[in-house]
C-alpha positions as CSV (number, residue, x, y, z in Angstrom):
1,X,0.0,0.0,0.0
2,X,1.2,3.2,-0.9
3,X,1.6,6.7,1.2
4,X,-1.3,8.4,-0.8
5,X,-3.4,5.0,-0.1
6,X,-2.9,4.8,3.8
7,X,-3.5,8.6,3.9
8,X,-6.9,8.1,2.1
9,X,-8.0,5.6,4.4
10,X,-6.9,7.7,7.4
11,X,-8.9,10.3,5.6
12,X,-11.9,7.7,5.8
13,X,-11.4,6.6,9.2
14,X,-12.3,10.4,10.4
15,X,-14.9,10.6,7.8
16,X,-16.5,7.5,9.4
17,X,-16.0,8.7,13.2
18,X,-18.9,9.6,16.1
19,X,-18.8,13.0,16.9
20,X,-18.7,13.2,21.0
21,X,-21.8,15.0,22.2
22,X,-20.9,18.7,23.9
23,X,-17.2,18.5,22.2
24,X,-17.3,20.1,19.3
25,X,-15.5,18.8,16.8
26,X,-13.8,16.5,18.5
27,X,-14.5,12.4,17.2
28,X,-13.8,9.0,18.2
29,X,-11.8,7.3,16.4
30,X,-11.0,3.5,16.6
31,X,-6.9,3.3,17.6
32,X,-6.6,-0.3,16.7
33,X,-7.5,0.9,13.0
34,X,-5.5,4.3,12.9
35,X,-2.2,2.6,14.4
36,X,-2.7,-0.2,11.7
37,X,-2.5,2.6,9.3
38,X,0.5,3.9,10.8
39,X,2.3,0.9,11.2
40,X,1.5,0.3,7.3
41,X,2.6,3.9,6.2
42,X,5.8,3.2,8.5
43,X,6.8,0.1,6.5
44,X,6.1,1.3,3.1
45,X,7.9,5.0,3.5
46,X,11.4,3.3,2.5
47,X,10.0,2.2,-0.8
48,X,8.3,5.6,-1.3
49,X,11.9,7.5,-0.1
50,X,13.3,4.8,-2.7
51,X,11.0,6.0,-5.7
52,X,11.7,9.8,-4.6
53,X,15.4,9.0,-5.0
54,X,15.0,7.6,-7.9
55,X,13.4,10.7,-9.4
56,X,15.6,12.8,-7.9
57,X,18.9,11.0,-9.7
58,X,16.7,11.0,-13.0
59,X,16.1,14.7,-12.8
60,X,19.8,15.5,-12.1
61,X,20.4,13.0,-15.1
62,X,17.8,15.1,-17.4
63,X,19.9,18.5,-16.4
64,X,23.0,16.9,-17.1
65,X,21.8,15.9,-20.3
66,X,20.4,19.4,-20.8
67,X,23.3,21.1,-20.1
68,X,25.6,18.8,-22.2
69,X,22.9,19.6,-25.1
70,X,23.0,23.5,-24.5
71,X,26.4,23.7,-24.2
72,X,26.5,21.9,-28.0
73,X,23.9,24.8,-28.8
74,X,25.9,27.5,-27.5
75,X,29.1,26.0,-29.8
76,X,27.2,25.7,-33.2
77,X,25.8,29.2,-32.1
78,X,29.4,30.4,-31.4
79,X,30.7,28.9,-35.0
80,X,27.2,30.5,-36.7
81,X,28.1,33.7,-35.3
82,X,32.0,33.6,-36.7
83,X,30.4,32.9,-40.1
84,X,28.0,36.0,-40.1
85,X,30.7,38.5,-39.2
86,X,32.7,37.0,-41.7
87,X,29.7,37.7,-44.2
88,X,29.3,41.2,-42.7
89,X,31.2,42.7,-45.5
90,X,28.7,41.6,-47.8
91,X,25.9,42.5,-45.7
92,X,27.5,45.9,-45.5
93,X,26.9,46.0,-49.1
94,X,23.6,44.7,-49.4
95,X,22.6,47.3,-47.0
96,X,24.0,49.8,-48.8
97,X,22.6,49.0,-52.1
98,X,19.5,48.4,-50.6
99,X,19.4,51.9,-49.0
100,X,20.2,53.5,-52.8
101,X,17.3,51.6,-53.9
102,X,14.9,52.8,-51.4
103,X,16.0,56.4,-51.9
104,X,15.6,56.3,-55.3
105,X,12.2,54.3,-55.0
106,X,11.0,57.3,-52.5
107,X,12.8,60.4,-54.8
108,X,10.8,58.5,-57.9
109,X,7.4,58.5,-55.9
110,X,7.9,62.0,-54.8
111,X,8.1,62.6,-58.3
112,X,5.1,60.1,-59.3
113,X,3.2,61.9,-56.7
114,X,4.1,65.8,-57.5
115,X,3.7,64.8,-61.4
116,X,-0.2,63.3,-60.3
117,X,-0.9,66.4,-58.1
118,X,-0.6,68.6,-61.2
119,X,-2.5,66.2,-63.4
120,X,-5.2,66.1,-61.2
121,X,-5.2,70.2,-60.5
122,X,-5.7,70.3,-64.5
123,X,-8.3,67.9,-64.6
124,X,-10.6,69.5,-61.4
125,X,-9.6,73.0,-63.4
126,X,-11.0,71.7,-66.8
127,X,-14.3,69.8,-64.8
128,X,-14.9,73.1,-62.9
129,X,-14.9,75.0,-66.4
130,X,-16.8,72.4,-67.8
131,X,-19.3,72.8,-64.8
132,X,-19.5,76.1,-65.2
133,X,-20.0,76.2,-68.6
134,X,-22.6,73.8,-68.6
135,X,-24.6,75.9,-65.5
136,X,-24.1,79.1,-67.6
137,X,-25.9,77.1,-70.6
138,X,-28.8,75.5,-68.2
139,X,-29.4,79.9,-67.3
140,X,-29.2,80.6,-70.6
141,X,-32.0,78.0,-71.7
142,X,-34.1,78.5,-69.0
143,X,-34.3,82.0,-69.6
144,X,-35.1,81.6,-73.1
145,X,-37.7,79.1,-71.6
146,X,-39.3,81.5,-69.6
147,X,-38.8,84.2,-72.3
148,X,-41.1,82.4,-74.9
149,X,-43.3,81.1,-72.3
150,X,-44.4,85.1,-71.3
151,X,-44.4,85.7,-75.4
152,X,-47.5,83.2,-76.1
């Protein structure tokens, strides 16, 4: 029987005691039973201490192997690291072309956009005229309109 077993049943053993009258919440418990349980969690404890050893050598086993493998990580990380700053030059490069192209790309859509601003001041210029033109012909009608209307 295990620890978490006897404790259960010493959990029972209270469950299933009389309350004394006028004691509160005091109980009485059977002593033949609860030193049974004792005795039991007494004998089994060294195979309980046993298993807890045994999980505590497998958890210093697990960090071993942990930092063995981390170590290895840190290495290959180490060698990674010496092959990027030997490529740094070319990064330097790529970065620096890179940059040209972006400043170009943002001078050209300054350009694009300045170029499209103009285009579209002409063509709200020429809809406007058009507008007003058209207004100054829808007067022009309906005051003929209304000028042959008062003739008949």
């Amino acid at each position: 029987m295990t620890i978490d077993e006897s404790l259960e049943m010493m959990d029972e053993l209270l469950e299933s005691a009389k309350q004394m009258p006028f004691a509160g919440k005091k109980v009485l418990v059977d002593p033949d039973k609860l030193r049974a349980i004792i005795d039991d969690m007494r004998y089994n404890m060294p195979g309980e201490i046993k298993r807890a050893q045994a999980l505590a050598d497998e958890k210093a086993r697990i960090i071993s192997d942990a930092n063995k493998k981390s170590e290895n990580i840190i290495k290959t990380a180490e060698e990674r690291a010496k092959i990027l700053i030997a490529n740094e030059a070319i990064t330097k490069q790529a970065r620096e072309v890179a940059n040209e192209i972006l400043t170009k790309a943002t001078n050209m859509d300054k350009e694009i956009r300045a170029a499209m601003n103009v285009k579209l001041e002409k063509l709200f210029d020429e809809a406007e005229s058009s507008f007003t033109n058209g207004l100054a012909d829808i007067r022009k009608s309906r005051t003929a309109i209304k000028a042959i209307g008062k003739k008949k």
